[in-house]
C-alpha positions in Angstrom: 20.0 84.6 159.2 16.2 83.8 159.1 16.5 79.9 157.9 19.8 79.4 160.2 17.7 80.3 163.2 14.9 78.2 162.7 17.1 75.5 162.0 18.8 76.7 165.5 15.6 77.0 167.0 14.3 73.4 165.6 18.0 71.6 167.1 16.7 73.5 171.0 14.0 71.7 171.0 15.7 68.3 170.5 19.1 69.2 172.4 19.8 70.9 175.6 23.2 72.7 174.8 21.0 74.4 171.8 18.2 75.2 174.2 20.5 76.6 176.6 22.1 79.3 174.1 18.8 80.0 172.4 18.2 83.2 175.0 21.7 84.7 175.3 21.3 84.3 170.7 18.1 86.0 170.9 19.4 88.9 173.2 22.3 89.4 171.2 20.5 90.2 167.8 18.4 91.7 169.5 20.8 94.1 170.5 22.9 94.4 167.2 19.3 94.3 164.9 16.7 97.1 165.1 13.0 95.9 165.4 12.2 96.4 161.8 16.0 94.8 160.8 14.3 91.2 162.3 12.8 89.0 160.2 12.5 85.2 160.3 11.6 83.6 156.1 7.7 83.0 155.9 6.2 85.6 158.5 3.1 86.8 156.9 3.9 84.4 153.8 1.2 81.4 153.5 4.5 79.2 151.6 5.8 79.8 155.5 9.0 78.6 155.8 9.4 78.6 152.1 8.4 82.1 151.2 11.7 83.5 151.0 12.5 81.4 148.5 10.3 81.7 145.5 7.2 83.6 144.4 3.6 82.5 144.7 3.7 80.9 140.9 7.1 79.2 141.8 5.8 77.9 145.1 2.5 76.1 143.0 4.9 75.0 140.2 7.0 73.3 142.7 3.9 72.0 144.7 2.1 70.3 141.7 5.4 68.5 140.7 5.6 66.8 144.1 8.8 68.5 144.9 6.6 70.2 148.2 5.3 67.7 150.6 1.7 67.1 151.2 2.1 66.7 155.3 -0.1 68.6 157.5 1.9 67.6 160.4 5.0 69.4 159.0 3.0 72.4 157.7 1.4 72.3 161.5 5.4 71.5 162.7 6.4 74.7 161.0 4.1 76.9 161.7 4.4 76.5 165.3 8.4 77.1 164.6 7.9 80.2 163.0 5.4 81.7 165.9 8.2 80.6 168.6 10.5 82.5 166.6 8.3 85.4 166.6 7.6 85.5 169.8 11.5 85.3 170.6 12.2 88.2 168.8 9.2 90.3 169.2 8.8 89.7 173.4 
């Protein structure tokens, strides 16, 4: 569910019918999920987005072959993605 909701959380911010049933989404799993149950990919992980993915060793493997962009913009655009998310879920 983790990568689904960020993608659902990334199409809000561009498009008002998303941003409308972002709140009545979060409530819902809120109510069906316990606390602990909630967990968006990449919280705590410095791969972020992709550390639910692969390992540490995968992650470098993948990054030194050009297959993981270089952009601090998107690593910046991400990170601020996964602390909305967090703060969605953990308000």
């Amino acid at each position: 569910m983790g990568e689904k909701f960020l993608n659902f959380l990334e199409a809000a911010g561009e498009n008002a019918a998303f941003a409308a049933e972002l709140p009545r989404f979060v409530e819902e799993v809120k109510r069906i999920f316990e606390p602990a149950e909630i967990r968006v990919p990449g919280w705590g992980s410095p791969r972020r987005a992709l550390g639910h993915v692969c390992g540490n060793e995968a992650y470098e493997k993948m990054r030194q072959a050009g297959a993981i962009a270089e952009n601090p913009v998107e690593w910046a655009e991400q990170i601020l993605l996964l602390e909305r998310a967090k703060t969605l879920f953990l308000s």
